[in-house]
C-alpha positions in Angstrom: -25.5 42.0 20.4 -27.0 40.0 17.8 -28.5 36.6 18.7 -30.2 33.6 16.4 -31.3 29.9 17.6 -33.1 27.9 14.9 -33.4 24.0 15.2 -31.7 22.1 12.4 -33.2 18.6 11.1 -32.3 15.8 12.8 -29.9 17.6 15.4 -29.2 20.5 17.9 -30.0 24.4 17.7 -27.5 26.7 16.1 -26.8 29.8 17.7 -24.8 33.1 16.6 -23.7 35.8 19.4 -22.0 38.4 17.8 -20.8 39.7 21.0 -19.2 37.7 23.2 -17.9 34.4 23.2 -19.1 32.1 20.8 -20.2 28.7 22.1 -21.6 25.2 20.4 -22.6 27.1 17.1 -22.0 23.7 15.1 -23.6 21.0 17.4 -25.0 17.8 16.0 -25.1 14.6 18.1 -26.8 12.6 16.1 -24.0 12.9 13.0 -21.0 12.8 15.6 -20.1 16.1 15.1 -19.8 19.0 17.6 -17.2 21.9 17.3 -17.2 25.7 17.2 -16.6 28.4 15.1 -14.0 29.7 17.5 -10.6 28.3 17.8 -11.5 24.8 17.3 -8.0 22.2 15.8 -8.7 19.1 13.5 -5.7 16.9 13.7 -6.3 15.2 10.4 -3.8 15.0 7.5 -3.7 17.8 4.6 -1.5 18.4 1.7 0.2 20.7 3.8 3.0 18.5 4.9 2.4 18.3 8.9 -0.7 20.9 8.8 -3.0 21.1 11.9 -6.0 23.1 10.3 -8.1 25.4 13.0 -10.9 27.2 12.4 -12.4 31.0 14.0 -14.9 33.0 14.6 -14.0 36.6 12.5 -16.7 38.2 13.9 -14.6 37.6 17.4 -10.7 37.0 16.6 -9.3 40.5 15.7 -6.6 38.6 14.0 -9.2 38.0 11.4 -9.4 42.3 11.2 -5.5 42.5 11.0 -5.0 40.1 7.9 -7.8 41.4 6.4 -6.2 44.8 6.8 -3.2 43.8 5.4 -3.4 41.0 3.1 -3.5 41.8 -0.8 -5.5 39.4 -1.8 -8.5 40.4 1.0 -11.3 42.4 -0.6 -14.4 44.2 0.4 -16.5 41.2 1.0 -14.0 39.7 3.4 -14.3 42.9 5.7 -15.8 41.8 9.5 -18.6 44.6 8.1 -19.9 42.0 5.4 -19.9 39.8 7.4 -21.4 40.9 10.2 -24.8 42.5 7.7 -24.9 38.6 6.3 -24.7 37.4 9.9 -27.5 40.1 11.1 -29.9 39.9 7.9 -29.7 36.3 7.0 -28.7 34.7 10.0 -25.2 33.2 8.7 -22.9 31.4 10.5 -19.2 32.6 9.3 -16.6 30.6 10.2 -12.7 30.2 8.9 -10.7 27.7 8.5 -6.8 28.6 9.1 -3.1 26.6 9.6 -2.3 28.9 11.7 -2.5 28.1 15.7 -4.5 30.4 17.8 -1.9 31.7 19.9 0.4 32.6 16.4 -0.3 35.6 14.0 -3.2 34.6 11.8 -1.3 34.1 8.1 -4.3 32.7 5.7 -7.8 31.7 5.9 -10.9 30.5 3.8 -13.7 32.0 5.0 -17.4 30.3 4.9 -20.7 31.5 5.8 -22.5 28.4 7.2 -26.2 28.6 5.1 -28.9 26.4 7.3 -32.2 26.5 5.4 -34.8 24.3 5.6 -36.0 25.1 2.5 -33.0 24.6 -0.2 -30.4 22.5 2.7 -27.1 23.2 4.7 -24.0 24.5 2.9 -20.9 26.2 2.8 -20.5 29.3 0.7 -17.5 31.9 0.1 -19.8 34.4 0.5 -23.2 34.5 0.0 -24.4 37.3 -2.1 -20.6 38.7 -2.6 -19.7 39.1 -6.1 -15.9 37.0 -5.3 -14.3 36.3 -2.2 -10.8 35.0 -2.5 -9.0 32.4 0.0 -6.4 34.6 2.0 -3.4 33.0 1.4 0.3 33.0 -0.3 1.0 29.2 -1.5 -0.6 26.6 -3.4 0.2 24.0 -0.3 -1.7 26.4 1.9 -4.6 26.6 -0.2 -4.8 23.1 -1.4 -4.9 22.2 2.5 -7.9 24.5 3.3 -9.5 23.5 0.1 -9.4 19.8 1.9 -10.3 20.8 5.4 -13.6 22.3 4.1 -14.6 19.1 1.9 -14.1 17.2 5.5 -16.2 19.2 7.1 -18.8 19.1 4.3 -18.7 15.4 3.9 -18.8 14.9 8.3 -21.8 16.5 7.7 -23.7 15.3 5.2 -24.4 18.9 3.7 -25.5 19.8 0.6 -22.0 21.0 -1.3 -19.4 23.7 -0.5 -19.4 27.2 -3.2 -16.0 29.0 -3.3 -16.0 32.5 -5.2 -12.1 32.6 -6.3 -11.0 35.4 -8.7 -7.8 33.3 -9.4 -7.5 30.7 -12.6 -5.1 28.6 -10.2 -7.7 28.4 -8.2 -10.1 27.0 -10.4 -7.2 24.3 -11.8 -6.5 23.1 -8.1 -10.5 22.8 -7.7 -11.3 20.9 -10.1 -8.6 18.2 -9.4 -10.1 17.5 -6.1 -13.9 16.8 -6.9 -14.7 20.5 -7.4 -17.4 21.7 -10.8 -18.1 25.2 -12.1 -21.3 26.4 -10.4 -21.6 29.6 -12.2 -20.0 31.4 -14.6 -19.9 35.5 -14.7 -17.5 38.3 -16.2 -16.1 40.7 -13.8 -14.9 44.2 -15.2 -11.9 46.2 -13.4 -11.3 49.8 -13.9 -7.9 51.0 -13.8 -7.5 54.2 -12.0 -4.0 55.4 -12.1 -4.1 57.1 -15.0 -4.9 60.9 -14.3 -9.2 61.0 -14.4 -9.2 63.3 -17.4 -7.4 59.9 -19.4 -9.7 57.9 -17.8 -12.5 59.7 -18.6 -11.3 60.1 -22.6 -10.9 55.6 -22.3 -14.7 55.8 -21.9 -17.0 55.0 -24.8 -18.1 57.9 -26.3 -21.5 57.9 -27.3 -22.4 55.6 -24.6 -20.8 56.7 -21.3 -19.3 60.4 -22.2 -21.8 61.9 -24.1 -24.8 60.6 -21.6 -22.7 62.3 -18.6 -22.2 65.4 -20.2 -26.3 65.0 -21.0 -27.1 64.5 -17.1 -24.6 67.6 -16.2 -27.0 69.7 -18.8 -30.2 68.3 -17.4 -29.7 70.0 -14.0 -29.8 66.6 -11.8 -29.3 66.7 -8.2 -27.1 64.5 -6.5 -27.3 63.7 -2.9 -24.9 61.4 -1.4 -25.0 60.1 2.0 -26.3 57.2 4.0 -29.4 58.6 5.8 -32.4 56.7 5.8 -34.2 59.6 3.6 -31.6 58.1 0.6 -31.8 55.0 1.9 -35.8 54.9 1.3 -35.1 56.5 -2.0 -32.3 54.0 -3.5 -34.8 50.9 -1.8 -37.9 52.5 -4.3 -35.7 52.9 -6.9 -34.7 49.1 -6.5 -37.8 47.7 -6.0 -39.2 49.1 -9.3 -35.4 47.9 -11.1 -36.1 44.2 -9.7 -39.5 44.6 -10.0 -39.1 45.4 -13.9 -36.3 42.2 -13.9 -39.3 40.0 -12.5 -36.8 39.1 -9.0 -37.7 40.1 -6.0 -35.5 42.9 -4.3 -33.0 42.0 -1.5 -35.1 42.6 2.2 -34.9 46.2 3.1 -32.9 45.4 6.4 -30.3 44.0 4.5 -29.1 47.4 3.3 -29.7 49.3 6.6 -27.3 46.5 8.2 -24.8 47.2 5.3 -25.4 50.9 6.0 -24.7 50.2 10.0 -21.7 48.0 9.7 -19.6 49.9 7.1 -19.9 53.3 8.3 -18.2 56.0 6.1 -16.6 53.1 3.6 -20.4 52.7 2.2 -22.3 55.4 0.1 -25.5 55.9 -1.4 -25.5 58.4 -4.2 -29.2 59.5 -5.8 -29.8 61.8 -8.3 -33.3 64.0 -8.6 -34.7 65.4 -11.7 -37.0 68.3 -9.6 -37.1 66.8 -6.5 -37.9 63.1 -7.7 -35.7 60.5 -7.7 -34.6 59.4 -10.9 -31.5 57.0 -10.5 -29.4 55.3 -7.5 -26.6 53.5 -7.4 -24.5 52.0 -3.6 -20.7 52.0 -3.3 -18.1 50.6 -0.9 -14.5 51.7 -0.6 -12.1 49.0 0.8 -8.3 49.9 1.1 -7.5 51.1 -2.9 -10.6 49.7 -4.8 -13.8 51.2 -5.0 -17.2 48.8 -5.8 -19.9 49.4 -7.2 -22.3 46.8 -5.9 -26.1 48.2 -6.7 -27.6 50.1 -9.3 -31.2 51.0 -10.1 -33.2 53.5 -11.8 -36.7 54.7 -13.2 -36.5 54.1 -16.9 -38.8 56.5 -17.8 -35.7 59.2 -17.2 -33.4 57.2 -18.8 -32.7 59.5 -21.5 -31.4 61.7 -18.9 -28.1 59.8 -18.5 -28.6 59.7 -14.4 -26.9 56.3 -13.9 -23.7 57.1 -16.0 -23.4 60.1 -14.3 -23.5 58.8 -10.9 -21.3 56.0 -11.4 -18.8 58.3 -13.0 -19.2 61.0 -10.0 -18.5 58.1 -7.9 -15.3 57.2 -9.5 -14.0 60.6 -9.5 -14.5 60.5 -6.1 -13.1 57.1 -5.5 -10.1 58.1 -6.8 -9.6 61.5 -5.4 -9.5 59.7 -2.3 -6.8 57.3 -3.5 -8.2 54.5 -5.6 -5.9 52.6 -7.6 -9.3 50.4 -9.3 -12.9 50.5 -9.4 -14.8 47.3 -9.3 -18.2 47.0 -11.3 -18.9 43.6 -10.3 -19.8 40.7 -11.8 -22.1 39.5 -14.5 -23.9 36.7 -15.9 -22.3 35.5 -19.3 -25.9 35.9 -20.6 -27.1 39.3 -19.7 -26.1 40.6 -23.1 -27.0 44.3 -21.9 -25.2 44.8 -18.7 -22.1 43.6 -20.5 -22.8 45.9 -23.1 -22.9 49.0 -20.3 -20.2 47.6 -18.4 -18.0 47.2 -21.7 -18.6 50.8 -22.3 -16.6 51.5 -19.2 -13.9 48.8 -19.2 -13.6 47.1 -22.7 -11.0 44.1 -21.4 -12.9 42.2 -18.7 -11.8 39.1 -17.3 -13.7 35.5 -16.4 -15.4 35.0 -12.6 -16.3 30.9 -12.2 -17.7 29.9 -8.8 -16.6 26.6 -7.9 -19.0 23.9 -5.9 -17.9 20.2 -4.2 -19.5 18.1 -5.1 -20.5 18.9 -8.7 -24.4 19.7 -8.7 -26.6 22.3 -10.4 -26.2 26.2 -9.6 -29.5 27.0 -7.3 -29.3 29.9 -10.0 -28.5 29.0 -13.1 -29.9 31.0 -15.8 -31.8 28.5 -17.9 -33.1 26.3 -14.8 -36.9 25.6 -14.8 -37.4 26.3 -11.1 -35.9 29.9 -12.0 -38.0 30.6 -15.2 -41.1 29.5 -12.8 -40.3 31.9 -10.4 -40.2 34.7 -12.9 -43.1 34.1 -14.1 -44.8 34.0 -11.4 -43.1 37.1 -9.9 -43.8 39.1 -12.7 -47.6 38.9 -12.0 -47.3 40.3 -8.1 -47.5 43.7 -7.0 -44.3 45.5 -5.4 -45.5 45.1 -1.9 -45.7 41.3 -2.1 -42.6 41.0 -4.4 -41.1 43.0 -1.5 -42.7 40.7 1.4 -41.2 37.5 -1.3 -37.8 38.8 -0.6 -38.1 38.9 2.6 -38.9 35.6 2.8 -36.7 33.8 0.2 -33.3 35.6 -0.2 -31.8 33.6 3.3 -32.8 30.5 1.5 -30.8 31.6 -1.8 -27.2 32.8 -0.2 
C-alpha cells in the first residue's frame, strides 16, 4: 500500500491509497469543490448529446486494466504500471474521466495525473514524464466531450492549465478550437517491424547504425540484460554521467526501481561491458505489439565502440522475436539536431508529436526559456552527487 497526505494552499489535504478504497483525494472547501477520483458523475452538459461524464480511480477500477488491454489506441504509458511508478515516485494523483456509468463496461477515457506542487502550481497532465498518451476513445463526440469535462474541472479549480500528449492531428485540430495552444513540440520516430529482421536490418543507415554494430560485435562487449538492482546501479551511473554531461539533473533513482517493480518482465535493462566496466545502457518496455525504447545513456569515452547501437539493435531483435509489429524510439525536441540525426539513422520518415495545454501559457520547458538556460548553467557547475540530490528534489515539481 502506498500512502501520501500533503496540504494544498488554501484548502484540504490530498491523499492517494493505492490499495483500497479511495476516499476525498480532491477536497477543497474553500473553492466549492469536493469529489473523488473514484466513480464520481458530473451532470453537466457536453458535446456529447445527453453525456453524463464520470470519472475513476485506474489504480482501483479493473475496467480501467481491461480497456487498456484491449483498446488500440492504449499504449505503454497508459498501463496501471505507469501509473502506479508516477503515483509511488512523485506522488500523482491519476484520475479518468469516462461517459461510461460505473456499473457499464468502461468504453473510453482521458486519463490525468493530478500535479500538486507548491513550487510550479496545480495541474492536469496526460502523463507526466510519458513521451504521448492518447485519449482512449473511438469518436470525435466522445473525445470532444472529455476534452470539455477536463477544462471544467480545470477552470472549478482555479489550476494552473491542463497538458494532453495526443499522437493524433485530429486531436490537435479539435484542441485548438476550444481554447487549447501548442505547449511543445517534438518528433516521434516509429520503427516498422514486420518486415523479416534481416530487411530491417539492411533499412538501417549504413555507416551510422550497421557498420557501428558490426564494430561492437568485434569489440567483444558483454551484454547483460535483466532488471536486478546490480544493472539497475549500473544503467543509474551510466545516466547520471549522460545528464550530468547534458547539464540536467537525472530522474530520482527510485523512480526507476518503481518502474522496475511495477512492470515486471515487460521492462528490461540491457548493459553492455567492455572488460567488466560498463560502457553503455539503454531501458525498454514491451506493451502488447510495440516495443519502447524510453532511456539511453552511455560513457563517451567508449563511444567509438558502437555500444549503444548495438544494444538498441539487440533489443529490437528481441522485441520482435517475441512478436513486435513496431519499435518506438520516443520523442524528441525539434531542436536537438543530434538525436534526430541518430534517430534518423534508424527510421528516416518520422512524424510530428505537439503537446497541447488549456489555457495557452508558456511550456515549463521550453527550450529557449530563461528559467531553463539558468538552470543549466547552474547545474553544469555541481558535482554528480548534488546534481543527483537536485533531482530528487525538483523532478515532482516538473511532471
Amino acid at each position: 500500500m502506498v500512502s501520501r497526505a500533503a496540504d494544498r494552499p488554501g484548502g484540504r489535504s490530498i491523499l492517494l491509497m493505492a490499495s483500497g478504497p479511495v476516499r476525498d483525494i480532491y477536497a477543497d472547501r474553500s473553492r466549492g469543490f469536493i469529489t473523488t477520483a473514484s466513480n464520481v458523475r458530473f451532470e453537466s452538459p457536453s458535446p456529447l448529446k445527453g453525456a453524463t461524464i464520470h470519472t475513476l480511480d485506474p489504480l482501483q477500477d479493473k475496467r480501467w486494466d481491461e480497456l487498456v488491454a484491449r483498446h488500440p489506441k492504449a499504449s505503454a504509458f497508459h498501463q496501471r504500471g505507469w501509473l502506479t511508478a508516477l503515483a509511488r515516485t512523485y506522488g500523482y494523483e491519476p484520475v479518468v474521466f469516462t461517459t461510461s456509468a460505473p456499473t457499464d463496461e468502461l468504453k473510453n477515457g482521458l486519463v490525468f495525473c493530478h500535479v500538486n506542487s507548491w513550487l510550479t502550481g496545480h495541474r492536469l497532465v496526460s502523463l507526466p514524464f510519458s513521451d504521448h498518451c492518447e485519449p482512449i476513445c473511438d469518436s470525435s463526440e466522445e473525445r470532444n466531450a472529455l476534452i470539455c469535462r477536463s477544462q471544467r474541472a480545470l477552470n472549478d479549480q482555479s489550476w494552473r492549465y491542463l497538458e494532453v500528449r495526443a499522437t493524433s492531428e485530429g486531436f490537435g485540430q479539435a484542441c485548438a478550437e476550444v481554447g487549447f495552444r501548442p505547449a511543445g513540440s517534438y518528433f516521434l520516430h516509429v520503427m516498422d517491424l514486420r518486415p523479416d529482421l534481416d530487411d530491417v536490418f539492411r533499412s538501417l543507415d549504413k555507416d551510422c547504425v550497421q557498420r557501428r554494430i558490426k564494430r561492437a560485435e568485434r569489440a567483444g562487449l558483454v551484454e547483460k540484460c535483466g532488471t536486478s538492482d546490480a544493472l539497475l546501479k549500473a544503467f543509474y551511473g551510466l545516466l547520471v554521467i549522460t545528464r550530468s554531461r547534458h547539464h540536467v539533473p537525472p530522474p530520482p533513482y527510485a523512480w526507476f526501481q518503481n518502474l522496475v517493480h511495477s512492470h515486471g518482465r515487460a521492462l528490461e535493462i540491457r548493459v553492455a561491458y567492455k572488460d567488466g566496466n560498463p560502457i553503455a545502457a539503454i531501458l525498454t518496455l514491451r506493451f502488447r505489439e510495440t516495443g519502447y525504447f524510453k532511456y539511453g545513456c552511455s560513457d563517451t569515452r567508449f563511444n567509438q565502440l558502437g555500444a549503444t547501437p548495438w544494444l538498441l539493435w539487440r533489443a529490437i531483435a528481441d522485441a520482435k522475436s517475441n512478436g513486435a509489429l513496431q519499435f518506438d524510439l520516443g520523442r524528441t525536441q525539434e531542436d536537438n539536431a543530434g538525436l534526430i540525426a541518430f534517430k534518423n539513422h534508424w527510421v528516416p520518415h518520422h512524424k510530428r508529436l505537439t503537446y497541447w495545454r488549456y489555457p495557452g501559457t508558456p511550456a515549463l520547458d521550453a527550450v529557449n526559456g530563461w528559467k531553463l538556460k539558468m538552470a543549466k548553467r547552474v547545474f553544469s557547475h555541481l558535482p554528480n552527487s548534488l546534481l543527483v540530490a537536485s533531482g530528487r528534489l525538483a523532478y515532482r515539481h516538473i511532471g
